[in-house]
C-alpha positions in Angstrom: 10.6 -20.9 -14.6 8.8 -21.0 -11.4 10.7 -22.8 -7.9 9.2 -25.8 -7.9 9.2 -27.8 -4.4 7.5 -30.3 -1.9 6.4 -29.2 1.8 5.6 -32.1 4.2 2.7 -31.2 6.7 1.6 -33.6 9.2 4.9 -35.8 9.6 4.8 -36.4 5.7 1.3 -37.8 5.7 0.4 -34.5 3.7 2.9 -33.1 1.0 2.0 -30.0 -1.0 4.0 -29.6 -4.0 4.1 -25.6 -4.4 5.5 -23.8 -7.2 6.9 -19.9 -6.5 8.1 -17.0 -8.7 8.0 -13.2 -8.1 8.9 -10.6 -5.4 6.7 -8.2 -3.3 4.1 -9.0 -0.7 2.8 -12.9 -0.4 -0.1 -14.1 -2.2 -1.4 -17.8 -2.4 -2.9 -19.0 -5.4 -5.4 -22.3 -5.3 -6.1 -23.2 -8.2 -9.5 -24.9 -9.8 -9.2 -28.8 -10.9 -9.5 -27.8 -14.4 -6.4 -26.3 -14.8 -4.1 -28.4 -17.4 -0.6 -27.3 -15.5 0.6 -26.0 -12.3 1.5 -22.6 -13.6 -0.4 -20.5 -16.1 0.3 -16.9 -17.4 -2.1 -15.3 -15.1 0.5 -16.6 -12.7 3.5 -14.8 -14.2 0.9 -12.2 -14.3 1.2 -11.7 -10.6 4.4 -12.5 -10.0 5.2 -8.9 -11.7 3.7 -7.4 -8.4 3.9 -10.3 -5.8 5.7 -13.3 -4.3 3.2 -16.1 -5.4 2.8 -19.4 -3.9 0.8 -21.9 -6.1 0.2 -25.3 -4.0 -1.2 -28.3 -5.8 -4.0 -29.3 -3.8 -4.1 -32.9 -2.5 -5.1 -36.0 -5.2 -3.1 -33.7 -7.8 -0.1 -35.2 -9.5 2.7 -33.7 -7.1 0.9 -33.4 -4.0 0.1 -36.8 -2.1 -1.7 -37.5 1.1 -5.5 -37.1 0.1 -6.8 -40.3 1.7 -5.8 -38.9 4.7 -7.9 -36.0 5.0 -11.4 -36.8 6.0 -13.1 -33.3 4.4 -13.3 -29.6 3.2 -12.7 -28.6 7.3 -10.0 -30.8 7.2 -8.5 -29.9 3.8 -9.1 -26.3 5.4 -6.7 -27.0 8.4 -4.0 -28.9 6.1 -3.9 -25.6 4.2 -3.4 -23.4 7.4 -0.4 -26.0 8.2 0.8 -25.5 4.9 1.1 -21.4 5.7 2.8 -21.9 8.7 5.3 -24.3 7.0 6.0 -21.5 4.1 6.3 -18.9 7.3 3.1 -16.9 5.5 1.6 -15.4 8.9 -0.6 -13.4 6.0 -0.9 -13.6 2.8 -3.5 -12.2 -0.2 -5.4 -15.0 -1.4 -6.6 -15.7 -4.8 -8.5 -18.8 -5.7 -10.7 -19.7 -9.0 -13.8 -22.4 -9.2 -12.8 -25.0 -6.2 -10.1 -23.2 -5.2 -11.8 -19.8 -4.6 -14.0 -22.4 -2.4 -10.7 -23.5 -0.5 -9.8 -19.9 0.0 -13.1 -18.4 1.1 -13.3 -21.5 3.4 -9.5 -20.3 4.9 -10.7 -16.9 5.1 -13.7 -17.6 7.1 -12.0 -20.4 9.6 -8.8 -18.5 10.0 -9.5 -14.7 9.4 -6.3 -13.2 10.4 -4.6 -15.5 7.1 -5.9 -13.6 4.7 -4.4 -10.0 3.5 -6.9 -9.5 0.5 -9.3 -12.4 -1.0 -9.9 -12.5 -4.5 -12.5 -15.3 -5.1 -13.1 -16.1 -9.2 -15.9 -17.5 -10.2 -16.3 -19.6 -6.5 -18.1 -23.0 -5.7 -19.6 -23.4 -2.5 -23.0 -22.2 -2.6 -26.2 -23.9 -4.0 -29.3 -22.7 -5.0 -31.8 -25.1 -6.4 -33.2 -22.4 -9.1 -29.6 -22.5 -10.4 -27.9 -25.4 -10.2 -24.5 -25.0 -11.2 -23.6 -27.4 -13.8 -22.1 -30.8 -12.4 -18.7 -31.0 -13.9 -17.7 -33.5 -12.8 -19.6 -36.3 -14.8 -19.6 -34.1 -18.2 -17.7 -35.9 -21.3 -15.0 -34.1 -22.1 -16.5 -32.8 -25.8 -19.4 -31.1 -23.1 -17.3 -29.9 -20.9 -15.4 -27.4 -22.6 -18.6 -25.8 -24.1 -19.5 -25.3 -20.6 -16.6 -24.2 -19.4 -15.4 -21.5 -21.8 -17.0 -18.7 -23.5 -15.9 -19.7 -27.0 -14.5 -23.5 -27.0 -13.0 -22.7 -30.3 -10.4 -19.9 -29.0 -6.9 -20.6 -29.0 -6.7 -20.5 -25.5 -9.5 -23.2 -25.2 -7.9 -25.8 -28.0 -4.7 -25.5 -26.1 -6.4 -26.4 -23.0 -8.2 -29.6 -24.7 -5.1 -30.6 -26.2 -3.3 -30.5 -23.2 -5.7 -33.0 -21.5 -4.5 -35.5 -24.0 -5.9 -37.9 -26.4 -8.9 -40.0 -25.4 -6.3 -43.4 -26.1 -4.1 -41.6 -24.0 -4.2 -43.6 -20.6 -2.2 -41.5 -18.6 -4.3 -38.3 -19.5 -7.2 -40.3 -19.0 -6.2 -41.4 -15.2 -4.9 -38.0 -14.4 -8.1 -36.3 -14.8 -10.3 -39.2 -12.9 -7.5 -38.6 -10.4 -8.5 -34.8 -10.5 -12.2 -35.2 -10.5 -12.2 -38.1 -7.7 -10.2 -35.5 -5.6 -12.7 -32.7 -6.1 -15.8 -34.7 -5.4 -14.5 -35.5 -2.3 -14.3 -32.2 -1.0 -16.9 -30.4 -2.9 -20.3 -32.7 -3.6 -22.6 -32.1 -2.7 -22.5 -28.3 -2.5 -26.0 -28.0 -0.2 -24.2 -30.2 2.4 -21.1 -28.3 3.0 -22.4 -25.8 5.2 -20.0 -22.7 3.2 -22.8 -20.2 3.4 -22.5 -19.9 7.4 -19.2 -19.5 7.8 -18.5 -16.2 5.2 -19.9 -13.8 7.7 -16.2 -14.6 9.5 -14.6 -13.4 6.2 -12.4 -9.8 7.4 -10.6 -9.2 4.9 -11.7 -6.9 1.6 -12.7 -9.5 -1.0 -13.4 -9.7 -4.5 -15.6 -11.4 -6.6 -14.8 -12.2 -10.0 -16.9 -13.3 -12.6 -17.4 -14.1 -16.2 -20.4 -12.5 -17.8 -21.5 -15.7 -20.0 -20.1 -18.3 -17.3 -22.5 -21.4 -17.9 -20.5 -23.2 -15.2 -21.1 -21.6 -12.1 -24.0 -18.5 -13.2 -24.0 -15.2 -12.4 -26.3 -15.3 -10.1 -23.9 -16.8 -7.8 -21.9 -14.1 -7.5 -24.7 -11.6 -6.1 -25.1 -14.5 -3.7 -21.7 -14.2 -2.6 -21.4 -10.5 -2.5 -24.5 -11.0 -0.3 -23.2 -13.0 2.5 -19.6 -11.5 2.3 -19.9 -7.5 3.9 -18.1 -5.2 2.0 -17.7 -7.5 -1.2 -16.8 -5.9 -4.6 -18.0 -7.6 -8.0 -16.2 -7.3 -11.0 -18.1 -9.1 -14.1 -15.8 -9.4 -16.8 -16.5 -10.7 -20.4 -15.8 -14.5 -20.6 -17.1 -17.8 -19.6 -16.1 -19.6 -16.0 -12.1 -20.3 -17.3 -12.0 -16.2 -17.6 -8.6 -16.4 -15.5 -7.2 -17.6 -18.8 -9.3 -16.1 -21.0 -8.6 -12.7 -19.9 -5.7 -13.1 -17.4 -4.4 -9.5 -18.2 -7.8 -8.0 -16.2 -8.3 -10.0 -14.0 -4.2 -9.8 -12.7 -5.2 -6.1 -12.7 -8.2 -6.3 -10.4 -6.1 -8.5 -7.9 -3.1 -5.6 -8.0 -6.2 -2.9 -7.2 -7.9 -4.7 -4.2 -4.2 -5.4 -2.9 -2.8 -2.0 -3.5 -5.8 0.3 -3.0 
């Protein structure tokens, strides 16, 4: 089982609640708000080859202080307090959907954090002839056909079981909990000014995508590679959960950008 702890930021106005396992080199995981637990296999994955750090962002059950942060720029410098807390001078970063956002946006405002970047299946950039789908007001019956590449794999019916029965209230406020948190730093995408800041991004990155993601297309990912110099792609096949659809490859691709 994982170390699971609380790090106060800001004079306890911000806690992070951050789970831990592994040995090696550091690398800090952010994970996407559709992520039914803390810690996943693809985590354990990692932890065979590094010393992982998984925070919970802030509005997430175990993490507290999001009405205190007034943006993504501020979210931004809460994390880079959060680094200095854990005594990570550098770490690889590895971040899926909103959190790839959170750690391209750390990469870009403080360039010296980051070790390696390994960005799956990122939000942050918008281009109006290919909207990525707005997740955030889908029903949850929709939402896992857009989200996954087969919403009948066993890996997908675990993940809709774990978000609970519709009577079930506390499920129910948990995930309008999760998606209030991530529209306040994410929507809307156009406004967030992402695009000018990944020229700042020194560190080699990785982009990681699913070949059938509905969620966040394809297309995206050349328009990332674009704007980040020196940017490898890897399309692998899946949807946009391809971190637990195929955790084994994509924990690969992290070791190889890591240890060239």
């Amino acid at each position: 089982m994982p170390d699971d702890r609380r790090v106060e930021t800001r004079g306890g106005a911000v806690t992070f609640r951050v789970l831990g396992a592994g040995r090696g080199a550091p690398l800090v995981y952010f994970h996407s708000y559709y992520e039914r637990s803390a810690w996943s296999p693809f985590l354990d994955l990692l932890a065979r080859s590094f010393s992982v750090y998984a925070p919970c962002h802030p509005g997430v059950p175990g993490s507290t202080g999001i009405e205190t942060l007034d943006d993504l720029l501020d979210l931004t410098l809460a994390y880079d307090e959060l680094l200095g807390a854990l005594g990570l001078e550098r770490a690889h970063l590895v971040g899926h959907s909103f959190g790839g956002m959170a750690a391209a946006e750390i990469a870009a405002v403080f360039p010296g954090r980051a070790r390696s970047l390994t960005l799956v299946s990122p939000l942050g950039l918008w281009r109006d002839d290919a909207p990525s789908a707005d997740i955030l007001i889908l029903p949850a019956d929709e939402l896992a056909a857009v989200l996954w590449r087969d919403p009948a794999s066993g890996v997908a019916r675990e993940w809709a079981a774990a978000s609970g029965d519709q009577e079930d209230i506390a499920a129910q406020v948990e995930s309008l909990q999760r998606r209030s948190s991530m529209a306040k730093f994410v929507w809307p995408i156009p406004d967030k000014g992402l695009h000018r800041r990944l020229h700042r991004i020194a560190a080699p990155t990785l982009l990681v995508w699913g070949e059938t993601d509905r969620a966040n297309p394809v297309v995206y990912a050349e328009e990332w590679q674009r704007r980040i110099k020196g940017a490898a792609l890897r399309l692998l096949p899946g949807g946009h959960m391809i971190l637990h659809e195929t955790p084994e490859a994509v924990a690969r691709a992290v070791v190889e950008l890591a240890r060239p």
